[in-house]
BALUM-126034 format. One record per residue (C-alpha): residue number from 1; residue in one letter; x, y, z. Coordinates in Angstrom, 3 decimals. Each point is the difference from the previous one (the first is absolute). Example, Ala and Ser with C-alpha at 12.3 -4.5 7.8 and 13.67 -1.06 7.14 Angstrom:
<atoms>
ATOM pos code        x        y        z
ATOM   1    A   12.300   -4.500    7.800
ATOM   2    S    1.370    3.440   -0.660
</atoms>
This chain:
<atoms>
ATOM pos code        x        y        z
ATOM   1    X  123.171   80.189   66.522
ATOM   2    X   -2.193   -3.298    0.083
ATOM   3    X   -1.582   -1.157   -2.702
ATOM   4    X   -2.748   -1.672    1.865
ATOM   5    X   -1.922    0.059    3.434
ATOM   6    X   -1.972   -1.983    1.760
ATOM   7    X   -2.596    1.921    2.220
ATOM   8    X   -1.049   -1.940    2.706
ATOM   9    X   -3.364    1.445    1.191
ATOM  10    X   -3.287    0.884   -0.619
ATOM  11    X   -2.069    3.080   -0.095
ATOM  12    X    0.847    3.672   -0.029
ATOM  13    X    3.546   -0.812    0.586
ATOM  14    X    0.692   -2.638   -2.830
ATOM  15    X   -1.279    2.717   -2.464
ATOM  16    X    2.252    2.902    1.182
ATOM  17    X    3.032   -2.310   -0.056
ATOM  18    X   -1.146   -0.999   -3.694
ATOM  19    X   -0.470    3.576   -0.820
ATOM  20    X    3.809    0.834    1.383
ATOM  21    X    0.890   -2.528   -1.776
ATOM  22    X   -1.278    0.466   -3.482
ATOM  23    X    1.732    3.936    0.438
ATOM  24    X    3.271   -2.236    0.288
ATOM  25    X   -0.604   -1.926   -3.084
ATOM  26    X   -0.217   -2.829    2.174
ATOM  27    X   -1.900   -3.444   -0.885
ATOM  28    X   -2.524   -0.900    2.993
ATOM  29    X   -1.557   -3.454    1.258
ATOM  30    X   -3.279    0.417    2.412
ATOM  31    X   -0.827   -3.030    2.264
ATOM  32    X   -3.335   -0.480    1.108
ATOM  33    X   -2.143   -2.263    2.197
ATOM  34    X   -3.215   -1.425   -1.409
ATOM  35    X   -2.015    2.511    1.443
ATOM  36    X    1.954    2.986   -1.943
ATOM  37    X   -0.263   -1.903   -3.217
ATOM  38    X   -1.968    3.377   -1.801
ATOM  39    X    2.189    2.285    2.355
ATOM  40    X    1.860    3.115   -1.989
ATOM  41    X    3.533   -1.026    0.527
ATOM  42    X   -0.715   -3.334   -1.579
ATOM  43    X   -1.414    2.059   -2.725
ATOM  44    X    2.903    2.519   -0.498
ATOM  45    X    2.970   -2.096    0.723
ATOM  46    X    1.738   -1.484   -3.397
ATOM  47    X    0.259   -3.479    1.825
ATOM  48    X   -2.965   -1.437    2.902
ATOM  49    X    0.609   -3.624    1.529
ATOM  50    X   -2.498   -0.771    2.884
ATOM  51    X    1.638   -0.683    2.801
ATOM  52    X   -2.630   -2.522    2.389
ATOM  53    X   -3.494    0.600    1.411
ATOM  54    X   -1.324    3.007    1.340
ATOM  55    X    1.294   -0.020    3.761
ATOM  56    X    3.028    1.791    0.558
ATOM  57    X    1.789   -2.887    1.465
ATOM  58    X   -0.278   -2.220   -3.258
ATOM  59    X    0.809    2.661   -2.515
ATOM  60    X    1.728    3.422    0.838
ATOM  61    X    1.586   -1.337    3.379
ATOM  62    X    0.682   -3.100   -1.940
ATOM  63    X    4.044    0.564   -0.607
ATOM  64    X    0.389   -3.026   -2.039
ATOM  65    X   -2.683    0.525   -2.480
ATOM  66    X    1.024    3.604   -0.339
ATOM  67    X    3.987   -0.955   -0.482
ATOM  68    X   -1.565   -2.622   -3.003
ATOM  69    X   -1.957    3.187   -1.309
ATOM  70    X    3.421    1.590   -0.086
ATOM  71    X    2.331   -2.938   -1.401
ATOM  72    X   -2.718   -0.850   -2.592
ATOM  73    X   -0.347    3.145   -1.297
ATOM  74    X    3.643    0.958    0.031
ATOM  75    X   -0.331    3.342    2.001
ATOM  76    X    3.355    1.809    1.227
ATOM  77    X   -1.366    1.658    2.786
ATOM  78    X   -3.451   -0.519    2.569
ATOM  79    X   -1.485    3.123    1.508
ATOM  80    X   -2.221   -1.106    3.166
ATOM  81    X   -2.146    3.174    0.237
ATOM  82    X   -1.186    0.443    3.648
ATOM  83    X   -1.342   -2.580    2.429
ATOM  84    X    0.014   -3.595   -1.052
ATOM  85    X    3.812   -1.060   -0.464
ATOM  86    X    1.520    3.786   -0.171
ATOM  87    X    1.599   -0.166    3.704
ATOM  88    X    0.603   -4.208   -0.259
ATOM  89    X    3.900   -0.161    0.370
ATOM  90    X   -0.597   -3.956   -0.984
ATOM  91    X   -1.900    0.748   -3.042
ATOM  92    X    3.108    2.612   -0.827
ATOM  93    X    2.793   -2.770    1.200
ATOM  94    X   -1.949   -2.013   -2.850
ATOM  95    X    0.039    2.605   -2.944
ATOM  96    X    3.695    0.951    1.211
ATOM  97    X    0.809   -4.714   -0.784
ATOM  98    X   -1.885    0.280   -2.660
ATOM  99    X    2.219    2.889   -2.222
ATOM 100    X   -3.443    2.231    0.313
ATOM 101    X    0.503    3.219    1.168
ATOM 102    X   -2.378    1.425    2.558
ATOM 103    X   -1.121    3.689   -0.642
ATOM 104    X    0.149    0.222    4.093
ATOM 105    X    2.689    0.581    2.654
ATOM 106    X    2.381   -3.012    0.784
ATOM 107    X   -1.181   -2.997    1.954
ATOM 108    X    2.130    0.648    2.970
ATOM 109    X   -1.411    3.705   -0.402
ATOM 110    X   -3.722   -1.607    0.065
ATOM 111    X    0.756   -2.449    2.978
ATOM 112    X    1.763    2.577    2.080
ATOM 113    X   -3.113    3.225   -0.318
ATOM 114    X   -2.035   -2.915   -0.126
ATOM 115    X    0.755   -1.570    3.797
ATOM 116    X   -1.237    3.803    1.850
ATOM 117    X    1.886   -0.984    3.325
ATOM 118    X    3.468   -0.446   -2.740
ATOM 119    X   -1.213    3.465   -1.700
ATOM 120    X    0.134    1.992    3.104
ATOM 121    X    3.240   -1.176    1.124
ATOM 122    X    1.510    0.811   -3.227
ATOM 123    X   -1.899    3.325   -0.437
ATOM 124    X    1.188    0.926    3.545
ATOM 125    X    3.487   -0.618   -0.726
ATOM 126    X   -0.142    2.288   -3.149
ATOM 127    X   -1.123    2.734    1.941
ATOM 128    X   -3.878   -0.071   -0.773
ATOM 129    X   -2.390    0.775    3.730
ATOM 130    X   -1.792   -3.205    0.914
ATOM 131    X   -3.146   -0.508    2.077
ATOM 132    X    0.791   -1.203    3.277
ATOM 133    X   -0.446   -3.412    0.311
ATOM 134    X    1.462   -3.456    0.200
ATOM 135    X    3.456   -1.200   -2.054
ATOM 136    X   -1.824   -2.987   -1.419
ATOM 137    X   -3.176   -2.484    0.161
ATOM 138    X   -1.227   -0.473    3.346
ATOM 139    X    0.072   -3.621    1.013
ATOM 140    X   -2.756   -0.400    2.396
ATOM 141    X   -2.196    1.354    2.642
ATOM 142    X    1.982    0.362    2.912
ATOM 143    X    2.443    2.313   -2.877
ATOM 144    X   -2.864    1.521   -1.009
ATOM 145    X   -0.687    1.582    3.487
ATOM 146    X    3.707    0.705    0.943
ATOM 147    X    0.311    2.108   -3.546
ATOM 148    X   -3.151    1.964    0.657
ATOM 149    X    0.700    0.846    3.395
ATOM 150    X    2.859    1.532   -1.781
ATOM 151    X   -1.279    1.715   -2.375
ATOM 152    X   -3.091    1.149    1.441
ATOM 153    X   -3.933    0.223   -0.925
ATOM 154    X   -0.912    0.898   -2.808
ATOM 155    X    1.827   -2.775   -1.910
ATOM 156    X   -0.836   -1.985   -3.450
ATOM 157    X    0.712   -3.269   -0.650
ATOM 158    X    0.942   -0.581   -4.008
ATOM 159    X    0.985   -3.612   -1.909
ATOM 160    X    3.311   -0.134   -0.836
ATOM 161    X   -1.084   -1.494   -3.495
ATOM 162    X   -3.106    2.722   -0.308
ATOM 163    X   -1.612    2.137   -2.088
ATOM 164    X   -3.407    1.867   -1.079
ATOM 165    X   -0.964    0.260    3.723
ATOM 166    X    0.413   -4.125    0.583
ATOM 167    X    1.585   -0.878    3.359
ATOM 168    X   -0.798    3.057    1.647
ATOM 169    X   -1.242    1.105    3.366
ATOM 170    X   -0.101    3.383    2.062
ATOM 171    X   -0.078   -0.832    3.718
ATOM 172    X   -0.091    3.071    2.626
ATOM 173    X   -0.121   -2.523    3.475
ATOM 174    X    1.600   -2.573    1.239
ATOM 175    X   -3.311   -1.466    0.431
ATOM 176    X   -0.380   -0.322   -4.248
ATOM 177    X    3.979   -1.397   -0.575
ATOM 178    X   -0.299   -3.645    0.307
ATOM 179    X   -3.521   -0.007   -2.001
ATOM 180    X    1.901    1.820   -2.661
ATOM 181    X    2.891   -1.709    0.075
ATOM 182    X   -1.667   -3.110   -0.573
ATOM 183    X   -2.381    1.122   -2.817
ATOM 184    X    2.758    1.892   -1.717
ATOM 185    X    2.437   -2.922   -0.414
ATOM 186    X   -3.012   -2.310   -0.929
ATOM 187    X   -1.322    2.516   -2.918
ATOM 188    X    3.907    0.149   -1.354
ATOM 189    X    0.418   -3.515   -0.044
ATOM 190    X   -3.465   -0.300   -2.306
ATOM 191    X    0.933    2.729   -1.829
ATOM 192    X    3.500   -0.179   -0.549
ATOM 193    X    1.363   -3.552    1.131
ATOM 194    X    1.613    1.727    3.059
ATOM 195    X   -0.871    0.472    3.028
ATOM 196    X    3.229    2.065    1.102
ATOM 197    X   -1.490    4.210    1.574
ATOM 198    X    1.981    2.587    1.712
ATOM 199    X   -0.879    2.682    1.917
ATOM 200    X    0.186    4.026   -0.400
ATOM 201    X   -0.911    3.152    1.382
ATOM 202    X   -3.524    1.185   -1.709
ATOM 203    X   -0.786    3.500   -0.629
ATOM 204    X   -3.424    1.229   -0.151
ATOM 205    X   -1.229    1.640   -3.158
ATOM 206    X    3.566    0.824   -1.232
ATOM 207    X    0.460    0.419   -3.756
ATOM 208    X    1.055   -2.325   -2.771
ATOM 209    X    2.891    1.203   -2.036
ATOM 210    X    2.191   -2.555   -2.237
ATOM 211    X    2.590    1.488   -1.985
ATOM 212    X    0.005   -1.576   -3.655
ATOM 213    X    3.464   -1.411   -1.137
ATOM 214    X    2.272   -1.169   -2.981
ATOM 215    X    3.275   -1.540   -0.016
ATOM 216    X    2.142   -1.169   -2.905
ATOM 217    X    2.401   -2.754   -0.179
ATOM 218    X    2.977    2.259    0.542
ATOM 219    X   -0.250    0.603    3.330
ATOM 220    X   -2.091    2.945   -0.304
ATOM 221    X   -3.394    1.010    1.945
ATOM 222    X   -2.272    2.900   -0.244
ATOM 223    X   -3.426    1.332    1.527
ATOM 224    X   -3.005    1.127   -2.288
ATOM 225    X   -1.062    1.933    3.054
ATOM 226    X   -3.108   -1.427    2.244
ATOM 227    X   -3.955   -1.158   -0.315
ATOM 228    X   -1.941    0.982    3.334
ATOM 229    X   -2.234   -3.232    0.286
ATOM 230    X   -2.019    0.750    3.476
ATOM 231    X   -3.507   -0.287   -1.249
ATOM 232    X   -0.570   -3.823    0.432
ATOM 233    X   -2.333   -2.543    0.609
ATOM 234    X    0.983   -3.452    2.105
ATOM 235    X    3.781    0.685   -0.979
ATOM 236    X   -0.887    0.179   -3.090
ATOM 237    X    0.787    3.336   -2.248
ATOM 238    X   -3.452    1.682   -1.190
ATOM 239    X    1.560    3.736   -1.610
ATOM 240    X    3.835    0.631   -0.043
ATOM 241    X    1.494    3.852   -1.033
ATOM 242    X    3.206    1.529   -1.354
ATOM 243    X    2.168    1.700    1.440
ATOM 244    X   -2.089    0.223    4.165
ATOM 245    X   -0.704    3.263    1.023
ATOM 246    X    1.944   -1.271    3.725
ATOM 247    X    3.339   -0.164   -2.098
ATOM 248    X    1.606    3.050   -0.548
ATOM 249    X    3.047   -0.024   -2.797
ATOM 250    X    2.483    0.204    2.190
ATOM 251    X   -1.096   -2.852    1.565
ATOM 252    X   -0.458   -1.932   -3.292
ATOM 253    X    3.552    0.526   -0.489
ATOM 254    X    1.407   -1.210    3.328
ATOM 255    X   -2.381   -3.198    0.666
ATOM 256    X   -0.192   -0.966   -3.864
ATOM 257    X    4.246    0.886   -0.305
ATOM 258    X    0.268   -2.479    3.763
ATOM 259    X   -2.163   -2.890   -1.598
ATOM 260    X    1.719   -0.141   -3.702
ATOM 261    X    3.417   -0.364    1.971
ATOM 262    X   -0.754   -2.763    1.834
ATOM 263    X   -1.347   -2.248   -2.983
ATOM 264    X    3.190    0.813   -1.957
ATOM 265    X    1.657   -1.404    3.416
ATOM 266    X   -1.996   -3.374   -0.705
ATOM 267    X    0.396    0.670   -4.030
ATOM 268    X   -3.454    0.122   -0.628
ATOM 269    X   -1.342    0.174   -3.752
ATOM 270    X   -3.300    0.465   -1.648
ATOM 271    X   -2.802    1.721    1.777
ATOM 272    X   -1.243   -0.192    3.133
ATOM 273    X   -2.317    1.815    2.736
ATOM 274    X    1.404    0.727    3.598
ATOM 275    X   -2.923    1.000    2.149
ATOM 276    X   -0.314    1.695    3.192
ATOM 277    X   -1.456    1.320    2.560
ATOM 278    X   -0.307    3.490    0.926
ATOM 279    X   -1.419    1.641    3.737
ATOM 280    X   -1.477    3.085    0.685
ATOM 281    X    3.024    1.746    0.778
ATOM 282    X    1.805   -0.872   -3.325
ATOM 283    X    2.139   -3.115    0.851
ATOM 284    X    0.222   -2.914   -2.986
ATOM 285    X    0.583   -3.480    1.144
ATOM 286    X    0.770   -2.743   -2.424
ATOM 287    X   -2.864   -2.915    0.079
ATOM 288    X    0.778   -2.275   -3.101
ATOM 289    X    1.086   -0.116   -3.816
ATOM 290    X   -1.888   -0.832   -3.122
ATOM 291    X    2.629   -1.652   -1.696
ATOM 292    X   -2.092    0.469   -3.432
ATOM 293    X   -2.042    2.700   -2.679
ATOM 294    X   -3.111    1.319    3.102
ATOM 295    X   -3.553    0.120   -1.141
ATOM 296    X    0.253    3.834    0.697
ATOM 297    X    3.069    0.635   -2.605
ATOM 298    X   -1.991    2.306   -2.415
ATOM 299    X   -0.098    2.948    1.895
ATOM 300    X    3.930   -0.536    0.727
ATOM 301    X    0.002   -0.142   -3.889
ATOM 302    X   -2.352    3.022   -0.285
ATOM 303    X    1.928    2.750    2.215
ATOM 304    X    3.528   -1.408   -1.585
ATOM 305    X   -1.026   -0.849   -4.019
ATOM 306    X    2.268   -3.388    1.100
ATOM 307    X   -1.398   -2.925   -1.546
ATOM 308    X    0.335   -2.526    3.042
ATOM 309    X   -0.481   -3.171   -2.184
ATOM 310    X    1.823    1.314   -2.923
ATOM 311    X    3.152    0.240    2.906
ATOM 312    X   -0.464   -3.188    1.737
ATOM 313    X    0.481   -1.648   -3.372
ATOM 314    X    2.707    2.214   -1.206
ATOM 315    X    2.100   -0.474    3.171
ATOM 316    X   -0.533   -3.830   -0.363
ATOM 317    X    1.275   -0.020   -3.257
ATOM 318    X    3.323    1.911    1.604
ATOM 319    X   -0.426    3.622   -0.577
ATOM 320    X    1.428    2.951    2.261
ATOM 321    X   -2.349    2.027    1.614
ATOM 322    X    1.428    3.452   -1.200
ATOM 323    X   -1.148   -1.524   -3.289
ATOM 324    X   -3.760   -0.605    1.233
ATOM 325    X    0.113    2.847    2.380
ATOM 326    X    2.014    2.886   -1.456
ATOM 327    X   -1.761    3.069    1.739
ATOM 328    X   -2.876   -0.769    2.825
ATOM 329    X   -2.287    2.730    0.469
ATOM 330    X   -3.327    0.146    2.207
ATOM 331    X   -2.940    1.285   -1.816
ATOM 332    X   -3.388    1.149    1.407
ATOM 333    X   -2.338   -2.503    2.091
ATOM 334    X   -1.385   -3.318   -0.699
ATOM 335    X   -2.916   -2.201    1.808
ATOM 336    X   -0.806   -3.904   -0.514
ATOM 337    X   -3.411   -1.480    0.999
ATOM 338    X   -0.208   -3.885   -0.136
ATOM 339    X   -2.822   -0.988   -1.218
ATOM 340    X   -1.014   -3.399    1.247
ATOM 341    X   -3.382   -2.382   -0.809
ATOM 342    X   -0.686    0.411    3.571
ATOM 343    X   -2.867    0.839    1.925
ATOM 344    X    1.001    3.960    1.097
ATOM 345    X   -1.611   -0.352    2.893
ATOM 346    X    1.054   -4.000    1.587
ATOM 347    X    3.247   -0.385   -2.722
ATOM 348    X   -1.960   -2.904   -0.302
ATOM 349    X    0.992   -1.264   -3.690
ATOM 350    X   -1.834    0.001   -2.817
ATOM 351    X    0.440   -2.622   -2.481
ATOM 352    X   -1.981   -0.171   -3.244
ATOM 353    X   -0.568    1.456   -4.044
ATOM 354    X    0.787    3.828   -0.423
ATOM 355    X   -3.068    1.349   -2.166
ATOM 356    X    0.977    3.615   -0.475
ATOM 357    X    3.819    1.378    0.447
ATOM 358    X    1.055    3.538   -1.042
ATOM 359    X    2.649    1.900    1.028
ATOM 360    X    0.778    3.690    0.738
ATOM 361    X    2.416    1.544   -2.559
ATOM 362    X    1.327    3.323   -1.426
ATOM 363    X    3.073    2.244    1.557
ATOM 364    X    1.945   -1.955    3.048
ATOM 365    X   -1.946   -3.132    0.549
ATOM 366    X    1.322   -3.508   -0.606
ATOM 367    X   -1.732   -3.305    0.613
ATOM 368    X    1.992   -2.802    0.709
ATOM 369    X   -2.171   -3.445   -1.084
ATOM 370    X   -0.585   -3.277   -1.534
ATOM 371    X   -3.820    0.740    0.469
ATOM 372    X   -2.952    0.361   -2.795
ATOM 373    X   -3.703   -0.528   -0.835
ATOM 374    X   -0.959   -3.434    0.845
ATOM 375    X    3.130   -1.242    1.591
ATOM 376    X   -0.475   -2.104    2.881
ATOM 377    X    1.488    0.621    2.941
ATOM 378    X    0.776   -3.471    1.459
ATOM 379    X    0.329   -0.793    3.892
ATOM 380    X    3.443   -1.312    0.439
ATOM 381    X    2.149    2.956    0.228
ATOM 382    X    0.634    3.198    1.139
ATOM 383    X   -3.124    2.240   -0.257
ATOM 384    X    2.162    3.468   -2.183
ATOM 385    X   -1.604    0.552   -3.106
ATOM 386    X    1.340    3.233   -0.428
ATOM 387    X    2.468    2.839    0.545
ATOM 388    X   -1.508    3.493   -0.354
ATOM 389    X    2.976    2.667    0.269
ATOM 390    X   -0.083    3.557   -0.418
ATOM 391    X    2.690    2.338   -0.195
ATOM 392    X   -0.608    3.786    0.258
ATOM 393    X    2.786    3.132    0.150
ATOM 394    X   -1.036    0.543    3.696
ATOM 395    X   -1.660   -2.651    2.603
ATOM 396    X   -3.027    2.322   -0.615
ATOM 397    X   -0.240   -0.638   -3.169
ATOM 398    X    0.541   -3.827    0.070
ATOM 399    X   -2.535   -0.421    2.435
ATOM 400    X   -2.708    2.026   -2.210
ATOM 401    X    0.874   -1.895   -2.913
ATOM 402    X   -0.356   -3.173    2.199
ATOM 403    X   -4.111    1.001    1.204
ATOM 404    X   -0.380    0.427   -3.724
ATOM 405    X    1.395   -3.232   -1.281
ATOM 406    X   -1.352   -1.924    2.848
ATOM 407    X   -3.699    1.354   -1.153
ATOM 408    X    0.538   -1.165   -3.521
ATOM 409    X    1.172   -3.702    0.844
ATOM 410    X   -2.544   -2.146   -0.613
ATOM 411    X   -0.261   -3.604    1.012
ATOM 412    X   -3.113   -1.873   -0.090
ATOM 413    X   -0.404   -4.044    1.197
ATOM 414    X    1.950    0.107    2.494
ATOM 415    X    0.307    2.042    3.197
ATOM 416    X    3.285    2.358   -0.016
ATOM 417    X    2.155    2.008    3.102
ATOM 418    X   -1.247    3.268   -2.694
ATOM 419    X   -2.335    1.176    2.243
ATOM 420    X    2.172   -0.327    2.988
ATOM 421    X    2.894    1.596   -1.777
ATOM 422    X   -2.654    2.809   -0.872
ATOM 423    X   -0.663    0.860    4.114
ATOM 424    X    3.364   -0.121    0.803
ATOM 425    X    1.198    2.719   -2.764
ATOM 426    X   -3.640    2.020    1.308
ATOM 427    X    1.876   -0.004    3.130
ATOM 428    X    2.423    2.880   -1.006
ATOM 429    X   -1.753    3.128   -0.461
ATOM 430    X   -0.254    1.742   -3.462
ATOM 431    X    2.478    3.074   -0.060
ATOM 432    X   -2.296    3.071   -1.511
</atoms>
């Protein structure tokens, strides 16, 4: 086991990997930028170094100034929580030269899921369904227009580099491909330093299902059954549930069996999220991997008693999964809300000093955050404050106990997606 990790991230995340880690017995080092200098995972780590100032780019993207963090300190292992460096195959090619090990997949793992037109060739080949749509980037207009007469209207053009929406464009005519084309390539290259987009088939209001995964370094893969994810915002998830009530057990079995067989075909290790697609008549195609721990792990975590941190460490550190794993059983029903400093209404963000903050409690609720009283919430990164997530014996029950904790979370200076996540879970009737 490792005597000492370096958490490289900030927020809600940095704390649960410190929290994991302390369970382990295992030293941590926080990094911060100067605008997290008060934050709680500087304050509960046993080591903080700051890292740069408080934009992204000079401090948590910063790989240098992290690697320092790591060589000064003396840290065996770096955990890159989500977003930020977690899916950077460079920044892993670095920890792998410099002797550190990183609590992640490989880098040729992270480059390969990473590169989406790559992913669905190798997902294809391993037997998973894949959305119609082209082999690889799309090189220019006059491709553009030969691939969608080919695949037909409705179609969506995605960055081969994206993420969290970025790069993205739903086009139903011919009229709207070039415009799209054009804007979608010139958002990826400002968001992602490549301009590379392919092409697929889109589906109109299918589900969201991604199966949550864990491989070891001995070759072996499972599934911790799926999330359903389909209530979003911009691309962006707003609730997520586990197990969906579209997924029968039977079904778990044969999709979640198909897609741990084809990462042990590419020896995958650590965790990872493969998400899909599902249409109204029940078929899943693959759409990309999350080659890292997803924001929406805890109800995974809830419905399984699996400690996902706990195992991405362990497996780093070389353990067999029938050691972390022994018996997998799914248990009852479990919701997550994301609570952002947003405006519920525009998702317009909300930046500023939290007066009041009080969460819900008692029997099944959990709060995932680095969040208090007078904490301010600063306007560089990502708007998640917290994580509410319930988990009930029935979905029933888990969304009762979900009205109720919503009601008692209290957040005052800033506006919150609370009242938002309150009309959506008004939206299902009360059973009487």
């Amino acid at each position: 086991m490792f005597r000492k990790v370096l958490v490289a991230n900030r927020g809600e995340i940095a704390l649960r990997v410190i929290c994991a880690c302390k369970e382990l017995g295992i030293q941590t080092v926080a990094v911060y930028s100067e605008a997290d200098r008060n934050s709680l995972h500087v304050r509960f780590a046993d080591e903080a170094i700051c890292i740069g100032p408080p934009r992204s780019k000079d401090s948590y993207l910063n790989i240098p100034q992290v690697i320092s963090a790591a060589e000064i300190t003396d840290v065996d292992a770096i955990h890159p929580g989500y977003g930020f460096l977690s899916e950077n195959a460079n920044f892993a090619e670095v920890c792998e030269a410099s002797q550190i090990t990183f609590i992640g997949p490989t880098s040729e793992a992270i480059r390969m899921m990473g590169e989406k037109d790559r992913a669905r060739r190798e997902m294809a080949k391993a037997g998973v369904p894949i959305m119609p749509g082209t082999d690889g980037a799309v090189a220019d207009e006059d491709a553009a227009l030969r691939a969608a007469g080919e695949i037909g209207y409705p179609l969506i053009i995605k960055a081969v580099a994206g993420g969290g929406g970025r790069g993205m464009r739903i086009v139903r005519s011919r009229a709207e491909l070039l415009p799209a084309f054009q804007s979608a390539r010139a958002e990826a290259q400002q968001a992602f330093g490549i301009s590379d987009v392919y092409i697929e088939r889109y589906i109109d209001r299918p589900r969201h299902i991604e199966f949550q995964v864990l491989g070891d370094s001995h070759g072996k893969v499972i599934h911790l059954g799926e999330r359903e994810c389909s209530i979003q915002r911009r691309h962006q998830k707003l609730l997520e549930e586990s197990p969906s009530t579209a997924v029968s057990a039977d079904v778990r079995e044969e999709m979640g069996g198909r897609i741990a067989h084809a990462l042990e075909k590419i020896a995958y290790s650590n965790a990872g999220t493969v998400e899909l697609l599902m249409d109204d008549v029940g078929n899943f195609y693959f759409i990309e991997m999350n080659t890292r721990i997803q924001v929406e792990h805890p109800v995974t975590e809830m419905i399984t008693g699996v400690d996902l941190v706990k195992s991405q460490i362990r497996v780093a550190a070389g353990d067999h999964l029938d050691e972390i794993v022994p018996n997998l059983e799914f248990r009852g029903h479990s919701i997550e809300c994301r609570v952002n400093a947003e405006d519920p209404d525009s998702f317009t963000p909300s930046a500023g000093r939290v007066t009041t903050f009080h969460t819900p409690g008692s029997t099944g609720v959990r709060v995932d955050t680095a969040m208090h009283s007078d904490a301010v919430i600063p306007p560089y990164y990502d708007s998640l404050i917290a994580k509410l997530i319930v988990h009930g014996r029935d979905r029933e029950e888990a969304l009762s106990r979900m009205r109720r904790a919503l009601e008692m979370f209290i957040v005052e200076g800033v506006k919150t997606t609370i009242p938002l996540h309150r009309k959506i879970l008004a939206d299902h009737p009360v059973p009487r």
